[in-house]
C-alpha positions in Angstrom: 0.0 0.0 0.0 2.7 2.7 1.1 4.6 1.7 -2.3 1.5 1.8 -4.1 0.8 5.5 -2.6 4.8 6.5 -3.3 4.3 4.9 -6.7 1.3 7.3 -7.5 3.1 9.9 -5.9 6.0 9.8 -8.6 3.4 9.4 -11.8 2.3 12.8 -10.5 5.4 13.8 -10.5 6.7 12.6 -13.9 3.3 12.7 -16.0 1.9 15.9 -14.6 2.6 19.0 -16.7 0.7 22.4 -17.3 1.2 24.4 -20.6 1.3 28.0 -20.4 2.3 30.9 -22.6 4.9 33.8 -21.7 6.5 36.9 -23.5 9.5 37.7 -22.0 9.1 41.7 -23.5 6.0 41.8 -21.8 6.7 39.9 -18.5 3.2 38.6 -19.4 2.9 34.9 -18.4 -0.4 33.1 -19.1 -3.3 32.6 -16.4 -4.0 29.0 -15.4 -7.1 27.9 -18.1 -6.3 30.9 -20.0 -6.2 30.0 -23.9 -3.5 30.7 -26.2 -5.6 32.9 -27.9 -7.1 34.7 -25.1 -3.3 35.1 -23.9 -2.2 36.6 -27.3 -5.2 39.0 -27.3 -4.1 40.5 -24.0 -0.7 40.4 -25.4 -1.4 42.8 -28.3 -3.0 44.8 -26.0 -0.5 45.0 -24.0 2.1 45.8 -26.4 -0.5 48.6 -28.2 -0.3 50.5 -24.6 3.9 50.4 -24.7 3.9 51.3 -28.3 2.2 53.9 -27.6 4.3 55.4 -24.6 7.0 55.0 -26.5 5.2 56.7 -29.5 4.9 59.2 -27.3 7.9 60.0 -25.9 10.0 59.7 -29.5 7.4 62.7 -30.9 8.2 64.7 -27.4 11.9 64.9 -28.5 11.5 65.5 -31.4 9.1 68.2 -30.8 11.5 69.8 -28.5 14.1 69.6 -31.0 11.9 71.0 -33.7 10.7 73.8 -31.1 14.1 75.0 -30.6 15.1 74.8 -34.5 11.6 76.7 -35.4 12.9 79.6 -32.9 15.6 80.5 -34.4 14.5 79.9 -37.7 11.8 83.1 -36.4 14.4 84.6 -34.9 16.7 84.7 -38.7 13.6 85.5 -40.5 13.5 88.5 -38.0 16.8 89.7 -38.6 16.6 88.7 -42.9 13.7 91.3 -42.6 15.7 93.9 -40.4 18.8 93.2 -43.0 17.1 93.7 -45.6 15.5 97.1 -44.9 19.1 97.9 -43.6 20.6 97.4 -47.0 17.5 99.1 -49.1 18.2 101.9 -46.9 22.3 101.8 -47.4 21.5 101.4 -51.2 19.6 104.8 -50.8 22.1 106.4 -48.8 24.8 105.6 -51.5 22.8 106.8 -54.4 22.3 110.3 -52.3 25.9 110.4 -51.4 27.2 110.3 -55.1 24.6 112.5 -56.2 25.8 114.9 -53.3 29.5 114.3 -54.5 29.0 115.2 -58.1 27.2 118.2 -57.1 29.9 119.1 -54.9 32.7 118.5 -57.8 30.8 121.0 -59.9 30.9 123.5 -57.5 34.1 123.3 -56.8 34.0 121.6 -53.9 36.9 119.4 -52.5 37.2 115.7 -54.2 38.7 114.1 -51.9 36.1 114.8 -49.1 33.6 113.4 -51.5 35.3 110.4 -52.4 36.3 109.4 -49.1 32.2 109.9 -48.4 31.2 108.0 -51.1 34.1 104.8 -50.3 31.9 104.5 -47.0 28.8 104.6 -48.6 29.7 101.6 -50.7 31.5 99.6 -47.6 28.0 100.5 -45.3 26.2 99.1 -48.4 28.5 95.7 -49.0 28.7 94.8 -45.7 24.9 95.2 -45.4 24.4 93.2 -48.4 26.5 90.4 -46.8 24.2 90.6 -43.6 21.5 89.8 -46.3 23.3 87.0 -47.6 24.3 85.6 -44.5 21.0 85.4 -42.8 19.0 84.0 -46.3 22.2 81.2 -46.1 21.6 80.7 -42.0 17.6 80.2 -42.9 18.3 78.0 -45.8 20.4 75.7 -43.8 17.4 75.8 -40.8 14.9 74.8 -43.2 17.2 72.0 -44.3 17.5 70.8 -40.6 13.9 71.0 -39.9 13.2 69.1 -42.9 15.6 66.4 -41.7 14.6 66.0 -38.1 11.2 65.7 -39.7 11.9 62.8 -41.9 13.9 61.3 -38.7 11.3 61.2 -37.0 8.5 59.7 -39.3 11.5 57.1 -39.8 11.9 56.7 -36.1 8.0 56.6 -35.4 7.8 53.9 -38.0 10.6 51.9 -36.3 8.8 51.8 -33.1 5.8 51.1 -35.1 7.6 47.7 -36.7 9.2 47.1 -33.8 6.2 46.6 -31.5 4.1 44.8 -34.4 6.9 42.2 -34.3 7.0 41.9 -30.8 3.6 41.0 -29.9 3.4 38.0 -31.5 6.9 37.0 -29.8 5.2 33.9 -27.3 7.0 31.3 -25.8 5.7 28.2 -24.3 6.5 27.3 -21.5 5.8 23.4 -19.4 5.6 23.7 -16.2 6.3 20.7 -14.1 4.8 20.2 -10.4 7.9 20.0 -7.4 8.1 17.1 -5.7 7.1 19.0 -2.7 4.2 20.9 -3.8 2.7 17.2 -4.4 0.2 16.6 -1.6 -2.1 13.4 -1.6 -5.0 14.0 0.1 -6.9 10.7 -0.1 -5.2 7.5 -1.2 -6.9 4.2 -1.0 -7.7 1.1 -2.3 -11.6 0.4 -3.8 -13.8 -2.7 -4.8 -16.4 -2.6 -7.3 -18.4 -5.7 -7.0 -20.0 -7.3 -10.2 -21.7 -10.8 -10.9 -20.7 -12.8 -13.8 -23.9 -14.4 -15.5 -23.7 -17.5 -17.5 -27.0 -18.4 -19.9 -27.6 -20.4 -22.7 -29.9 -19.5 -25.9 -31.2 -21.6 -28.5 -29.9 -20.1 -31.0 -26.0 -19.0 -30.0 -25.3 -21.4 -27.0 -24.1 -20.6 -23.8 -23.0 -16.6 -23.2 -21.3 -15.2 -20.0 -21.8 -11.3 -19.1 -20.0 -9.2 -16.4 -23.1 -6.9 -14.1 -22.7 -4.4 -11.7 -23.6 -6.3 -8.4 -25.3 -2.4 -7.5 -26.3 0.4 -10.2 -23.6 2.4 -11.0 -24.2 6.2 -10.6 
């Protein structure tokens, strides 16, 4: 009897084993009578909710790194706009000056004094043109940057896209086997179900022998 119950004890043991379904990515593990399918569903759910977050926190950097580039992309445009009044206005002041120069040469004034004017005029009016220059280049190369860090980060959303698609459907199973000490046998016994053995005879066939239940069975 106690080999019988040890016996039993080690079928448990060897025969007994429960499938479930894990992803590792997820730390999800499977609930006891939970289906595969069931399991995946609340996978993909799972892994919609940390797609998401990290949806989210890739467009916040971005953003951020956008924000900053769109300042001074304003703040260029600002100046482009100062710039180029600045130079409209130099341009003016140049024409004025050697109109004021000639005049002066007719009437006798001194050359050199006008000249000298004039050389300015046209140095105030270069270096104002550069400022123009420099700031269209500076806002070129912005919009250049901004149009990068935008296609960086549709490629980057689309990666964390793929990436979470892929991952949801990453299950593992799993057979998990009972410890020898977590077997306990409550009830262990030995039973008798008592049944007659009828022997008859028919004309046709002979003699017949049929195993009955001594009691209905439930």
């Amino acid at each position: 009897y106690t080999q019988l119950r040890a016996a039993f004890e080690e079928y448990v043991y060897r025969a007994s084993a429960i499938i479930t379904w894990q992803h590792p990515a997820l730390k999800l593990s499977s609930k006891p009578g939970e289906a595969e399918r069931e399991f995946k569903v609340r996978c993909q759910e799972e892994a919609r909710k940390q797609r998401d977050k990290e949806l989210a926190q890739v467009t916040k950097e971005y953003e951020r790194k956008l924000t900053q580039l769109q300042d001074k992309l304003e703040r260029e445009q600002r100046e482009l706009e100062l710039d180029t009044a600045k130079f409209e206005g130099r341009k003016r002041d140049e024409l004025l000056s050697a109109g004021e120069s000639l005049v002066g040469m007719v009437l006798g004034r001194r050359r050199s004094s006008a000249l000298s004017k004039a050389s300015t005029k046209r140095r105030q009016t270069a270096q104002a043109k550069a400022d123009v220059k420099e700031s269209e280049q500076v806002i070129a190369r912005l919009q250049e940057e901004i149009a990068g860090l935008q296609q960086e980060q549709e490629q980057a959303l689309e990666q964390v896209r793929a990436k979470w698609a892929d991952e949801a459907m990453q299950l593992e199973q799993v057979e998990q086997r009972p410890r020898k000490s977590d077997i306990h046998v409550d009830a262990f016994g030995l039973t008798w179900v008592p049944f007659w053995f009828v022997t008859y005879e028919d004309e046709r066939s002979g003699a017949h022998q049929e195993k009955l239940p001594a009691y209905p069975l439930p």
